[in-house]
Every structure is written in C-alpha cells, then in structure tokens.
TORKOL-983099 format. One record per residue (C-alpha): x negated, y, z; residue in three letters. Coordinates in pm, whole numbers, plus 50000, padded with zeros to 5 digits. Example, Ala and Ser with C-alpha at 12.3 -4.5 7.8 and 13.67 -1.06 7.14 Angstrom:
2
487704955050780ALA/486334989450714SER/
***
This chain:
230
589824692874006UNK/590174655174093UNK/593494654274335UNK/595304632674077UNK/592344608974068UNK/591994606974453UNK/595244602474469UNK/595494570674190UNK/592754551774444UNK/595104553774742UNK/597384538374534UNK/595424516774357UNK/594284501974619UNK/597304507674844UNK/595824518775201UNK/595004557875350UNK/591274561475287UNK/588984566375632UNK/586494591075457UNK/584934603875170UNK/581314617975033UNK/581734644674761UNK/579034663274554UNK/579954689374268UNK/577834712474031UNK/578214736073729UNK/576574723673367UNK/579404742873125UNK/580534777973190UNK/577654794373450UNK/580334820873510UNK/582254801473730UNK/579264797973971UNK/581064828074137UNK/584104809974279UNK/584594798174578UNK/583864759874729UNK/584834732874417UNK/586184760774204UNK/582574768074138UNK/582124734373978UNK/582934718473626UNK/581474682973733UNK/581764663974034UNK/581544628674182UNK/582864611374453UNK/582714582174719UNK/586074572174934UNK/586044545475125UNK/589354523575271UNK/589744503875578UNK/589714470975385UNK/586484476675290UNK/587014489074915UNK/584934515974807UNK/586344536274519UNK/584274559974324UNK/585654591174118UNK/583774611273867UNK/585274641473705UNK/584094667573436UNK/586064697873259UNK/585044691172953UNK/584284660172761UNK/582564667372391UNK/584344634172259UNK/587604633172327UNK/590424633772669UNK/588424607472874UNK/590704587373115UNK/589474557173242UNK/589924533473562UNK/588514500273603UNK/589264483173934UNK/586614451174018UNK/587244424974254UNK/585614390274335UNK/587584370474043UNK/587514397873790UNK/588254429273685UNK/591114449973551UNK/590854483273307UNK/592264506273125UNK/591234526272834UNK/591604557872668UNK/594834556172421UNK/594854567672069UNK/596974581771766UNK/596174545671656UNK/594284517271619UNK/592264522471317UNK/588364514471403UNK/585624523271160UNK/582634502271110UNK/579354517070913UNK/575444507170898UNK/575564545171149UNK/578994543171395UNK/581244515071485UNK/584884530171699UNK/587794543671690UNK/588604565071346UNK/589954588371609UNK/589654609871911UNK/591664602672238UNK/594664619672253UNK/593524659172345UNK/596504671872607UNK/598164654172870UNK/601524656072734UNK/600834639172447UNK/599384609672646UNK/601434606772916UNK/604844617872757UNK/606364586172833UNK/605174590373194UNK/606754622873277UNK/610734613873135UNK/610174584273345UNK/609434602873645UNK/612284631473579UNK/614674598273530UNK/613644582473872UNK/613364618474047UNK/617154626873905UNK/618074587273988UNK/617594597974317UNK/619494626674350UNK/623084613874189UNK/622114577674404UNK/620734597674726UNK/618154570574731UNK/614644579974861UNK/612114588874569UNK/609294569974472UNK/606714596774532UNK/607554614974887UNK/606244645375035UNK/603634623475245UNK/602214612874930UNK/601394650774834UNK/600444659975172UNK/597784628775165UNK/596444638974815UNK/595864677874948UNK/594304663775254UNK/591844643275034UNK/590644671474834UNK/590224694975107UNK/588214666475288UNK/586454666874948UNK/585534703074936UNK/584284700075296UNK/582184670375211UNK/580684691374901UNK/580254721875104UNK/578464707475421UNK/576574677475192UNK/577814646975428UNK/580734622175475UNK/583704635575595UNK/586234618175790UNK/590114627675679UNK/591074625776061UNK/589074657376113UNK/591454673775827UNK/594644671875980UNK/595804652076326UNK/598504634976200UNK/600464638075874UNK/604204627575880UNK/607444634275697UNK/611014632175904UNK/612654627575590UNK/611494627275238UNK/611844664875172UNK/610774679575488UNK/607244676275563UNK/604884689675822UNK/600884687475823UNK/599444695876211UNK/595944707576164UNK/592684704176334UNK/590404726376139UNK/590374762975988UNK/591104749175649UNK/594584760175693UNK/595554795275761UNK/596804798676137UNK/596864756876177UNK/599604755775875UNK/602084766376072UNK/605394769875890UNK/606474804975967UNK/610644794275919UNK/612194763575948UNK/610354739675722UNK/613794728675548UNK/613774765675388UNK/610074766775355UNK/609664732675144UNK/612854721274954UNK/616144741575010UNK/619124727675035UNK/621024745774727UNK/624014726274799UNK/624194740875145UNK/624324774074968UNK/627284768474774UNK/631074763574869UNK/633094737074861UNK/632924700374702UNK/633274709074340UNK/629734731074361UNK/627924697874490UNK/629474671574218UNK/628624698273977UNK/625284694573973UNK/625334654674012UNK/627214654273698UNK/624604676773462UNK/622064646873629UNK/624224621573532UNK/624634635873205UNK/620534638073153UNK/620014601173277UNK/622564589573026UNK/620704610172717UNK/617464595972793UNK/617854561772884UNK/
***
C-alpha cells in the first residue's frame, strides 16, 4: 500500500534507509480482515530511519472522505519545504461556516500526475534511441520491494526491522539485469532466478530479431514518439 511513499523518502532524502517500524489496521471495509499480512489493512503508519540521522514518517489510508490526499513536507533546521494537494483550480470560498478550496483534489492519479507519466515515457524512450542509462534503474525497484517487505515484517512481528535482514546484498550488473540474494523466507526458494536473469527480467527483443533493419526499426517509432510529445 505505501511502496511509492517509501520509496519518495529514499529519495527525498537521498541515502538507503537502516530500518523501519511499521504498524497497520482495518477501519473501512472489515472484509478485508481476511487477507494476508498488510493486505489486511486499509490504514497504516510508518517510521524509517537513514544513516544521517533523518527520520521520515509515512502515513497511508485507502480512502480519504475529502478528496485524493497527497502531501509531503520535509523539515530541517532552517526551514521547511511542502507540497500540497493540486486542484481543478484555484477558486477558494470564504463563508461565516467554511473557508477552502471551492473544490476537491483531483480524484485519480492520472489526472494529477499526467504530466508526470509523458515525462517519464520521454526519459524512459530517451534512453533507449540514446542507450543512456535511465533515471530510475532496477536497484531502485528492488530497494522499494525490499522496504515494504521489511514493512510487512515490522507490522507482523510489532518491532523495528532492519532491511539488512531482508536481503544480503542488493546489486544490479547493469541497469536491466538485477539480482536480489536473500536471507529470509520472504522469498520463495531465496529468489532464485530459475533461467538466466536476462530472460527472466527484461528480454532482449532485439536479440530476437534478424539483422540491423529490425533494431533501427524500433529506435525510429521512439524517435518518432519523442518528437510528438516534446
């Protein structure tokens, strides 16, 4: 439920995170009380903290009665920097009974962060007609899973939970080709990739195809797209 948001702390505040205390519960729909671990919960909180000392707090809940609420506020020792919820626009009411926004926060993702995902396509495609490394690599997503599973464990067994007792070690040999080493019985059989992890994670299409006209094909329909939307 909160990967994204563990995620936006490590890079917020630009470090791996050491541990991390996690507690979760169910307010909304009882029904999910069933579920396994944090699928069981609609609300949850938690603590991280960094090796520079930062402590960053998350709190997360399915449903919010008053609109998509998105918030960070970082705090440091000469200030603080935030950002709010955005809006169809900036008309604000003001009566003797409510003072805000005439409207709601945008209500789905792709409204708000429209802008946000063409920019990531461009930069992912940018990378592929460039072969230039991407922005986001495969470390990145292996760190976020490795945070939330830490987080489950922390829920489930009501303590701090160091990531190191996750995973080992988490590394990438290139961008695209990841491998996690585990430590614990989170992962099935230690996460062992059963093939080569080239075929398991990203395959190489271009490998697939014959000669040189097959591999410019492709770089030109990019080129094409990064031309349309810039």
């Amino acid at each position: 439920m909160a990967v994204h948001d563990l995620d936006m702390t490590r890079f917020l505040v630009g470090e791996d995170p050491i541990d991390i205390l996690s507690v979760g519960s169910c307010h909304i729909d009882k029904s999910i009380e069933v579920l396994d671990g944090s699928e069981a919960f609609d609300t949850a909180a938690c603590i991280l903290r960094y090796p520079n000392g930062v402590q960053a707090m998350v709190d997360v809940c399915r449903q919010s009665s008053y609109g998509y609420d998105q918030r960070a506020e970082v705090l440091g020792t000469k200030g603080m920097i935030a950002t709010d919820n955005v809006y169809p626009n900036t008309a604000r009411l003001y009566k003797t009974d409510f003072t805000g926004n005439a409207d709601m926060p945008y209500d789905f993702f792709l409204q708000r962060y429209n802008e946000a995902y063409v920019t990531e396509t461009i930069a992912f495609c940018e990378s592929l007609v460039n072969d230039t490394p991407v922005p986001c690599t495969g470390e990145d997503g292996l760190v976020a899973l490795v945070m939330s599973i830490a987080a489950d464990m922390s829920a489930a067994e009501n303590r701090w939970v160091k990531f190191s007792e996750v995973v080992n070690s988490v590394y990438c040999s290139t961008p695209t080709e990841c491998e996690l080493v585990a430590q614990s019985d989170v992962f099935p059989e230690g996460f062992r990739p059963a093939s080569d992890a080239t075929e398991l994670l990203v395959p190489d299409v271009d490998a697939q195809k014959e000669g040189k006209e097959a591999r410019s094909g492709w770089k030109t329909r990019v080129a094409k797209f990064l031309r349309k939307n810039k």
